[in-house]
C-alpha positions, 0 to 999 in steps of 0.5 A: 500500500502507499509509501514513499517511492524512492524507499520503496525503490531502494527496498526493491534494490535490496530485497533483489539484491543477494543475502551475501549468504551462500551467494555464489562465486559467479560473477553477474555483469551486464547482459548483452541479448539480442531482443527477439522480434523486438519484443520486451519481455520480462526476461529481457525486463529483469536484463536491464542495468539498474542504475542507482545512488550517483556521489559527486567527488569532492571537487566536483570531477567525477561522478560514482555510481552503482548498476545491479545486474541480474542473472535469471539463471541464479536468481539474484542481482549483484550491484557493481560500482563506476565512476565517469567524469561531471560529464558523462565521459570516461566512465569505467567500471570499477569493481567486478565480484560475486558479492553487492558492493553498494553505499558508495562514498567518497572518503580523503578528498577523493583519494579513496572510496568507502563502501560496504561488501558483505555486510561490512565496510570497505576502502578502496582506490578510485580504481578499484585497487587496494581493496581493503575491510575496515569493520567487523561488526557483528551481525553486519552493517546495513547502511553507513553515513560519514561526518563531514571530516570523516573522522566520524560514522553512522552505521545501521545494524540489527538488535535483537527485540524478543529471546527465542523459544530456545533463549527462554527454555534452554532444556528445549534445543529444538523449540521453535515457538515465538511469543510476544506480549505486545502488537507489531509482533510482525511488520511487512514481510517479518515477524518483529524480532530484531529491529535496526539501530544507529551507532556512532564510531571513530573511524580513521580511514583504516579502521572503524571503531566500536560503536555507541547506540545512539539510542542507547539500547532503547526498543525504538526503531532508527531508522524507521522499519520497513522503508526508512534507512540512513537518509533518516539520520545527518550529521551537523557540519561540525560533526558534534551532533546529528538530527534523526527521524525517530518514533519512539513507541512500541507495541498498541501505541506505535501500531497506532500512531504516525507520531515520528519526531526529529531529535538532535542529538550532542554526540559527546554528551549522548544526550538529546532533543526532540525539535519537532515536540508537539507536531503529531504527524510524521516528521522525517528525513533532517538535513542540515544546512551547510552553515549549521545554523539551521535543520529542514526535514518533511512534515505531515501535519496530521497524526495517524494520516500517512497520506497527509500533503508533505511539508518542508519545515525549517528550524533556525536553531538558535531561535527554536524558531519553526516555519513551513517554509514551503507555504510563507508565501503561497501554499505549495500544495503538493508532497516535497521529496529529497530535500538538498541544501545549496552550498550558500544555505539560501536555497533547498532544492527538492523534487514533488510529484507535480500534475503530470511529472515528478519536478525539481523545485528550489525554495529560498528561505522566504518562501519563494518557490521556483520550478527547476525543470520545464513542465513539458519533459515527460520524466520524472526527476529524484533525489538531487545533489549538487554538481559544482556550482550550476547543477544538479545530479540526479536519476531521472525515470519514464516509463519508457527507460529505467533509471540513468543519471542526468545533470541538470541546469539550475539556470534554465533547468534543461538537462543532459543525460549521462549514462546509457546504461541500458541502450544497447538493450532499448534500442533494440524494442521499437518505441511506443507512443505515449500521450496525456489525456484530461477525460472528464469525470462524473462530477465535473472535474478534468482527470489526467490519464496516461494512455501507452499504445503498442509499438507501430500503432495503426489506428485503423486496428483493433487492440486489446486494453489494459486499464491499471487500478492504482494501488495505494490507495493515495500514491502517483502515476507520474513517469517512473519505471517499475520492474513489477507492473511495466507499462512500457512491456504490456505495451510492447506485448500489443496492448493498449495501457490506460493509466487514470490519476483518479481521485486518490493520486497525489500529483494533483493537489491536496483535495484530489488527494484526499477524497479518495478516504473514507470513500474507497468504492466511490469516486475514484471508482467511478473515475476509472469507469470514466477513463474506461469507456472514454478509452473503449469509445475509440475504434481501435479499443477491443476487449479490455482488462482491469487488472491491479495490485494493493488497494488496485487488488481491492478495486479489481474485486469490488469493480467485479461485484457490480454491473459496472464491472461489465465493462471489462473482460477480464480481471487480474488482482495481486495482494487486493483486500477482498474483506475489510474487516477480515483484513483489519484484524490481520494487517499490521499498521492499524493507523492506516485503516483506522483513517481511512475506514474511520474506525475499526469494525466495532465502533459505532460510528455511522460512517465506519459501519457505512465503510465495512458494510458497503465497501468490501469486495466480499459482500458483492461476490455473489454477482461476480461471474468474470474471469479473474487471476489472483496472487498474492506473495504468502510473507505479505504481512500488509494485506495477507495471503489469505484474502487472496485464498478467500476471494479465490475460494469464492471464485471456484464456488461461484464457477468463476474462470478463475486461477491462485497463484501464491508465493511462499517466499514472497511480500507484498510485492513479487520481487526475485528475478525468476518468480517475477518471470513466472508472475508475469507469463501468468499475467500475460497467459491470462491476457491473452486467453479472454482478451485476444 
């Protein structure tokens, strides 16, 4: 369901990444195929490099990067380093091993190179040379940040939460029970045994010392599970203190609150203070400008809402003083991602979702806020740094390639791409026309749909459809690249792609936003009926599929249940809630359908009972009768396996066409390389036998 994307995005680059346990001594590189009939593929899909985590050099030169490569044979992506030069020439790889190496920075000026590899930290040569472990830490490293003298770090690792049943009972060697006494016994995809903590340690370059808990051995969260990491910790420019995210509850209360605060912690002292006291919201991500004299970080304002609009809140630390400096002189009213201090402390760069594409924006310190790149360039933009004095670096995505690193002109925000990790391979698949259309409503408003059409596209022919439920259920379809629902491949297989920002996405507006809570099989329904037949009026248009996962999932079977759902021909549903009140007492964070269903199944409250009784997919079962495809992965703690099991189940009894297809080793999301192939041949199998 709805998170950040670019955690989301780092948590897939994890998760694809190997364990470093019983990894192979196989070496993974780049993929050099030849493209079938031009056909993309998911096997020529899961080829592709994924570039990621660019790092300017100290004086601006060079450029260090990573790219996962994925072996289909071996079931994994192994992450290798480059560097290139500020403009894109030059570039070489630098590291060539079995194992990831990933949380690349530049240490000694540029002299040298720190990362991580197999769970610990390394030093190396800008060429790769003179490779060298610098910490043993037990039970490994996850992620590390160094202070800004270097002299100093900041590293994640695990901590035990809950003895085992072996711990508790040694007389029982072979006890495998787990007890707990309190809830969030499981998160996402685990059950809450360990939980990461922050350390500080010495570190000299050639050794990184023992490590202080930062929470000294407090049972909080830091970072922030499942999708928070070290961008939640920064150190101040002196290196005496460092701003954290943290939400320091446990138990009824955490699974209950979004409360996350930002602290300041004296590192010598090891003491700390909660600068963000009083905001009940979340509050998250702290940087530091590079004068020291101020902290920015993201803000939601509202507790127990994780779809609140994202403020940027600047605190000017001698005053105590707070201001959202993103609405001082007009209300910027859409969420604010990766924020980036300029050298001089007078501007913050950062990105947001804004109508159609994710932009790069600066605001100074009165308020005034600029749009970097031009509304008309169909990509969107992440996570900036600065590059010298006139540009940034950053990642930019479409649905058309994946990631490649891109600088960018703070004078009149053109860019300049710098890799072209995946050239070899795109150009090889004929391009597919993409368009923006605005499709009115039911209720009178403009809704921006994303239409993809097939490579070669005649429009004097018929096509198959597909139209894709958003999951979320507030989230963007903006022009990022995903390896699990890829619209640049369905279009390549022969379909038509539909994607509606229906009421819900967060690109357009707080309101738009929110009035998708409290009102799931409502208007955000409707919007997709309305994208549907403005779509199916065109002659080229044929069969068409619904098709989604998450609250898409959700969409799919209550579309099914009503004669609206007539429309399409067939349906596929991946990790849907098929019974909300089943689902609230399965899932694990309980703030978010105590917003959105307003309450749990037992209030009283009109409106919740109006939500429970008349917007669950299972009380409409009785009227479905199209065919459908459901999975689900069965380690999905979020929305769990068995709604799936439970809407499948009622599929066969109504003698609905219908297939399960479940993952044992699989979240929320289908993410290792070969049951991600066997997903989507299901997916397309499906297509193909009630669409074509």
């Amino acid at each position: 369901m709805k998170k950040h994307l670019l955690l989301i995005a780092v948590m897939i680059m994890a998760a694809s990444c190997s364990s470093q346990k019983g990894v192979s001594e196989k070496v993974i590189g780049r993929a050099d195929i030849k493209v079938a009939d031009g056909l993309m593929t998911p096997e020529v899909l899961h080829q592709l490099g994924k570039v990621s985590d660019p790092q300017v050099s100290p004086d601006g030169t060079k450029i260090l990067y990573g790219v996962g490569f994925t072996s289909i044979e071996e079931n994994r992506t192994n992450r290798e380093l480059f560097v290139m030069n500020a403009d894109g020439s030059g570039n070489r790889q630098i590291t060539g091993t079995a194992k990831s190496e990933s949380n690349a920075r530049w240490i000694e000026e540029g002299r040298k190179i720190a990362f991580l590899y197999g769970g610990q930290i390394w030093v190396m040569d800008p060429n790769g040379k003179d490779r060298k472990k610098v910490s043993d830490v037990k039970g490994g490293i996850m992620e590390f940040t160094l202070s800004p003298d270097q002299k100093q770090l900041i590293y994640t690792s695990m901590v035990k939460k809950v003895k085992s049943g072996t711990e508790e009972n040694p007389d029982l060697p072979e006890c495998t029970g787990m007890v707990y006494d309190s809830l969030m016994c499981r998160h996402w995809d685990h059950f809450v045994n360990s939980i990461p903590h922050s350390f500080v340690a010495s570190f000299d370059g050639s050794k990184v010392g023992e490590g202080k808990d930062i929470l000294d051995g407090a049972p909080f969260e830091l970072p922030i599970e499942p999708f928070s990491g070290i961008e939640q910790l920064c150190w101040s420019p002196d290196g005496r203190s460092i701003a954290y995210s943290c939400k320091k509850m446990q138990g009824k209360e955490y699974t209950l609150s979004t409360n996350t605060d930002i602290y300041l912690y004296d590192v010598a002292k090891g003491s700390c203070k909660n600068l963000s006291e009083g905001m009940p919201g979340y509050d998250t991500q702290p940087v530091f400008s590079p004068d020291g004299k101020k902290v920015a970080w993201l803000s939601m304002a509202r507790g127990g809402y994780e779809a609140d609009r994202v403020r940027l809140f600047v605190m000017d630390l001698a005053s105590g003083e707070r201001t959202e400096i993103t609405s001082v002189k007009k209300l910027f009213d859409r969420n604010v991602e990766s924020p980036a201090w300029s050298a001089d402390s007078r501007l913050i760069y950062f990105c947001a979702v804004y109508d159609e594409t994710k932009a790069l924006f600066s605001v100074d310190m009165e308020g005034n806020v600029k749009r970097i790149t031009p509304k008309d360039v169909w990509y969107d933009f992440e996570a900036p740094s600065l590059l010298g004095d006139s540009a940034l670096v950053c990642v930019n995505t479409s649905m058309m390639r994946p990631a490649e690193i891109v600088s960018v002109s703070l004078a009149d925000g053109s860019w300049k791409q710098l890799t072209y990790e995946n050239k070899h391979i795109l150009d090889q698949i004929p391009e597919s026309r993409m368009e923006a259309r605005y499709i009115p409503t039911t209720d009178g408003k403009k809704m921006m749909t994303w239409v993809i059409y097939p490579p070669k596209f005649d429009s004097t022919k018929v096509y198959p459809a597909i139209e894709i439920l958003l999951g979320g259920p507030q989230g963007a379809i903006s022009q990022d690249w995903s390896y699990r629902w890829n619209y640049k491949m369905m279009a390549s297989q022969g379909y038509i792609v539909i994607l509606p920002n229906r009421r819900g996405t967060t690109g357009f507006g707080q309101e738009w936003c929110e009035q998708i809570s409290g009102d799931y099989g409502g208007q955000n329904i409707r919007d997709y009926f309305s994208a549907a037949d403005a779509l199916k009026a065109e002659p080229y248009v044929g069969k068409m599929a619904a098709v989604g996962a998450s609250y898409g999932g959700y969409s799919v079977y209550y579309v099914a249940g009503h004669n609206e759902g007539r429309r399409y021909a067939a349906f596929i549903a991946h990790a849907g809630i098929f019974d909300e009140t089943s689902e609230y007492y399965e899932t694990d964070e309980m703030w978010f359908p105590n917003w959105d269903n307003g309450g749990a199944p037992w209030d009283g409250n009109p409106e919740t009972k109006r939500h429970y009784n008349t917007f669950s997919p299972d009380k409409y079962v009785k009227n479905w009768n199209t065919p459908i495809l459901i999975s689900a992965g069965m380690e999905d703690y979020r929305i769990p396996y068995t709604q799936a099991v439970a809407a499948f189940n009622c599929a066969q009894l109504m003698g609905v066409p219908s297939k399960l297809m479940l993952f044992p080793d699989e979240n929320h999301w289908i993410l290792k390389p070969q049951n991600s192939i066997q997903w989507n041949r299901e997916f397309f199998a499906w297509l193909k036998k009630y669409l074509e």
